[in-house]
N, C-alpha and C positions, 0 to 999 in steps of 0.2 A: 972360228965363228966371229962373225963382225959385231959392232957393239950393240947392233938395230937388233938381229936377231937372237943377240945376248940378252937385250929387254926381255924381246919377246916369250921367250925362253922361262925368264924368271919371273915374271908380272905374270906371264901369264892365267886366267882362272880355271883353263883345263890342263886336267893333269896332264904328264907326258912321263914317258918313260923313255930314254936308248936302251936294247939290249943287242948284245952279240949273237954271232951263230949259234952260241951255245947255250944261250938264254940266260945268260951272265946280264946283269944290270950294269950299264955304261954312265949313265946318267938319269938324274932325274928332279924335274924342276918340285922348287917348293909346293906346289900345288898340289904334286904326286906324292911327298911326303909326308902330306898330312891327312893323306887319305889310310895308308898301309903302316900296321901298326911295327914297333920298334925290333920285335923278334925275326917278323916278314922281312923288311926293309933290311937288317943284318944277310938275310938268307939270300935276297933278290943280289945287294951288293957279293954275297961270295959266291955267286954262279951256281947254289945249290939247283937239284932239282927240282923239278914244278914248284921254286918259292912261289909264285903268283900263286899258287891255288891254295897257298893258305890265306886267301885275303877273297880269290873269287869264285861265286856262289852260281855259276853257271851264266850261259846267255841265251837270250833266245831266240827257236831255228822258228823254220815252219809248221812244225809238230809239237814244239813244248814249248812252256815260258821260261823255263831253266833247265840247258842242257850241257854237260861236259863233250858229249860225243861230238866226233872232228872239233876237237880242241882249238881254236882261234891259232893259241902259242906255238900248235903241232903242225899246222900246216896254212903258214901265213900268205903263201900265195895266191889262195885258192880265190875266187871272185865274188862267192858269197861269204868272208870273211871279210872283207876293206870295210866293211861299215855297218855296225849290229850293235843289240840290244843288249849290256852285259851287267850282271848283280854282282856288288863288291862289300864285303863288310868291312865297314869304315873302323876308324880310329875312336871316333866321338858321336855316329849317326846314323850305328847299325848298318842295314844293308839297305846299299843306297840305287837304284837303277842308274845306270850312262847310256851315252852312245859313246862307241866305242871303233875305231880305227886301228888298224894293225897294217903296217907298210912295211916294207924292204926299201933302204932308200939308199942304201950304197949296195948295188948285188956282188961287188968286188970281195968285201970283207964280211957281207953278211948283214948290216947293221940294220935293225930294224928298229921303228917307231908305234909305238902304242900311244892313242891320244885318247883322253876320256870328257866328256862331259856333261858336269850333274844336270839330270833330266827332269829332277824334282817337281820345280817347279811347271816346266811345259806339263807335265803329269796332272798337278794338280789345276793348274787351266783347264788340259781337256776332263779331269772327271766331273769340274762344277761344268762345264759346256753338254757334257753330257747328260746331268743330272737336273740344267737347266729343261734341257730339249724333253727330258722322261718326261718333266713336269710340265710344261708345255702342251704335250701331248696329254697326258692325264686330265688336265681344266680342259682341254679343250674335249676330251672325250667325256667327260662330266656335262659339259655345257651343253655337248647335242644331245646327250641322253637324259639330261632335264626339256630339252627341247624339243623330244620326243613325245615324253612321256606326258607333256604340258599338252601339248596337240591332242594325245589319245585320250584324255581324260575333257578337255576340252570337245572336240570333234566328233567323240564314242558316248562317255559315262555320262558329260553331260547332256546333250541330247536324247539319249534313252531315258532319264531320269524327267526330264523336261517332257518327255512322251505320255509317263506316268504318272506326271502331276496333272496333264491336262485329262486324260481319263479321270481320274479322280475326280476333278471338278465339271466333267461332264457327267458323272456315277451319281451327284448330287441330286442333279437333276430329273434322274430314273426312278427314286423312290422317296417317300413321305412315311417313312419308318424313320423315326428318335433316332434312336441307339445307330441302326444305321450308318445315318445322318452325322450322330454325332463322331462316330468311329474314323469314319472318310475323310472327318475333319482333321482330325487329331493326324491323321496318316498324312493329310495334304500339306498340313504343316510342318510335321517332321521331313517328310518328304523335302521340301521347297528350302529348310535347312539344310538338310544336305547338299541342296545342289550349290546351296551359297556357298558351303566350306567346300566341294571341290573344286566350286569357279577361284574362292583364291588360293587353294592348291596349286591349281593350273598357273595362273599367276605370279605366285610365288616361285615357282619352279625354273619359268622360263617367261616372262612378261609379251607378249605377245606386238605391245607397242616399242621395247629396244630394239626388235627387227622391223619393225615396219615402218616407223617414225623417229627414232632415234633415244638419245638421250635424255633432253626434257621432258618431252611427250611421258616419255616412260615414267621419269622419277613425280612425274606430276599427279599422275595415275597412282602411283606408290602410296605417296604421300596423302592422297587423298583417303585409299583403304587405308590407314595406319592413324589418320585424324576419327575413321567412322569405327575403327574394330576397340582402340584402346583412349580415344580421345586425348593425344599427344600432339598440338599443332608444329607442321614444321612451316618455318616462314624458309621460304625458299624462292632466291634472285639467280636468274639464270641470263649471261652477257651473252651465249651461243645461240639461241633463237631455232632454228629448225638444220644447223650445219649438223653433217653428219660425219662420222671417224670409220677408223676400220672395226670391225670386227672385236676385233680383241680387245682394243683401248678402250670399246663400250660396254663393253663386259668389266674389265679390268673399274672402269669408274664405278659402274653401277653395282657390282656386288662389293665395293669395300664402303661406299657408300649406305648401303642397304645394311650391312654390317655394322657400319659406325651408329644408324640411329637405332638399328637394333639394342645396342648398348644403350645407349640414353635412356630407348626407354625401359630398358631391364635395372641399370645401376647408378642412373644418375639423378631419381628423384624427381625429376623437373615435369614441366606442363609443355615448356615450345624448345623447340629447335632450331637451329636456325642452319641452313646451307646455301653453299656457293658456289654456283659452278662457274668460271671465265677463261679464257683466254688471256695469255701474257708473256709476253717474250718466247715465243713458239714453243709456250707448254699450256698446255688445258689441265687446269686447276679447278680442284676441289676444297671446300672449305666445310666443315661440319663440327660446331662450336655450342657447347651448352653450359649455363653458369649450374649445375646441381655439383652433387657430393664429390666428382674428381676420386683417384683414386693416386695410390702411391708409385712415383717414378719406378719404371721397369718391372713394374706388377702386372700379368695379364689377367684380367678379368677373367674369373671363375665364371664356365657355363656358357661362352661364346661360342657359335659355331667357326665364322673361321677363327678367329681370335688375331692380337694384335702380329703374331710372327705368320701365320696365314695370308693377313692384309699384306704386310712388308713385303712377302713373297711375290704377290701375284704383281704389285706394285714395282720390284724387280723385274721379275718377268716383260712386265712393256719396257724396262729402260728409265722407268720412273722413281720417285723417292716418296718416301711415307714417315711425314712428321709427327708426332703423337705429344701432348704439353697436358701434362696436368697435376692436381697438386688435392690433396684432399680440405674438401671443402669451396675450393675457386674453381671446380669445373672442368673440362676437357676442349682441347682443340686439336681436331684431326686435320692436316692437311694433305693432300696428295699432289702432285705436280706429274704430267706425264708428257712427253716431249711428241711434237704433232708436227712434222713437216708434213710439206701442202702435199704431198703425192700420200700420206696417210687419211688425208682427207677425200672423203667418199664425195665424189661431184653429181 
């Protein structure tokens, strides 16, 4: 062996194995030895029998996730053996997943190669990628089934409801009975409350102007119910003006947004708020900053709907980052940053 594939041989980080015809272990780089424990490794060097299968935990075919049938080691030939999924218990890290190679590389004397390597990591890539994509899918199916259900209550209940108050105050009219009179009243009023709390049902649900008009529009409208239901002023400076995003990013702002001052005004004490929405170095940035009570680093607020690891989330989700600063007694600064190339920009 020359000294280049001598390196390679011994640096290398996938395991290797040489075994003979007979399944006798010929060689085997450091890498390989500190996967198969010291009794294995004894058995693999004295050509015992299936030493390997006291170390492995099956692989897997087309029908199972761990299978011993047609043994990889029993028939190395075969073309759906050169490259498969095999489970090994490790030395120090349990049973670990490979990919796993099995060759004949001298067919003179038999000598075969077995090559492994740890999949761990690709593993846990694809299950956050996976786990991203569920969630993904989940906000987004949340978001049209608020956007649904904002429409039918808008479009349906309130209308019908708005049908019923106008009878009512034409019912007024029909009779010069007190009690009446005064019944119709009490009902036109109750009535005309309700339709308030389901117009900001609807609202709250799904805002009717983040799809039609965009971001500002919307948080302008917001802010304006949340100045008239709880008297909390938000001073709000917006650098976007009527630009609009995709989809998602106007979601993704507006409800960690709607979130943050929800907070304020549930735990932070205070009378104003203040937010910022701008542009800066091809991120669209959010600012929402209140000097009240602050609460204690890595604390989430008790009672949030999404809450601070909900925010974080969705804020991953676009590709973005979600800064949270606060201290008890100094207040709270949420920031969000979310990355806007021009083709995410709605023309």
């Amino acid at each position: 062996m020359n000294p280049l594939m001598m390196k390679l041989f011994q640096n290398s980080k996938e395991a290797i194995f040489f075994f003979d015809k007979t399944g006798r272990a010929l060689a085997m780089n450091p890498a390989a030895e500190e996967i198969v424990s010291d009794d294995v490794l004894m058995k693999l060097y004295q050509g015992s029998d299936n030493a390997l299968c006291g170390t492995c935990r099956g692989y897997t075919s087309d029908t199972e996730q761990r299978t011993c049938l047609d043994c990889y080691m029993k028939i190395p030939e075969s073309e759906e053996h050169t490259s498969f999924q095999v489970y090994l218990e490790t030395k120090n890290k349990g049973v670990v997943p490979y990919a796993g190679s099995f060759h004949t590389v001298d067919p003179e004397d038999g000598t075969r190669v077995f090559m492994l390597r740890d999949l761990t990591p690709q593993l846990r890539v694809q299950e956050r990628l996976y786990q991203n994509t569920m969630l993904r899918h989940v906000i987004e199916a949340q978001e049209n089934e608020r956007k649904r259900l904002s429409r039918e209550l808008h479009d349906s209940v309130a209308q019908e409801l708005m049908s019923a108050v106008i009878d009512l105050r034409v019912l007024k009219y029909m009779t010069d009975d007190e009690t009446v009179l005064k019944k119709v009243k009490q009902t036109e009023a109750s009535m005309t409350r309700l339709l308030d709390d389901i117009r900001n049902l609807s609202v709250e649900l799904r805002p009717a102007a983040l799809d039609d008009f965009g971001l500002e529009a919307a948080f302008r409208s917001h802010f304006k119910r949340v100045e008239q239901s709880y008297g909390l002023v938000v001073e709000f400076v917006s650098d976007v003006a009527r630009k609009r995003y995709t989809s998602d990013i106007e979601t993704v702002i507006y409800r960690i947004c709607q979130e943050a001052v929800l907070n304020a005004l549930k735990y932070a004490q205070v009378d104003t708020v203040s937010v910022h929405l701008f542009e800066q170095g091809g991120m669209l940035r959010l600012e929402v900053e209140d000097q009240g009570a602050g609460f204690e680093a890595g604390a989430d607020p008790i009672g949030t709907g999404l809450g601070l690891y909900g925010m974080r989330e969705r804020a991953e989700l676009a590709g973005g980052t979600l800064d949270v600063r606060s201290e008890p007694g100094s207040g709270t600064r949420v920031r969000l940053r979310v990355p806007i190339a021009e083709s995410q920009e709605k023309r």
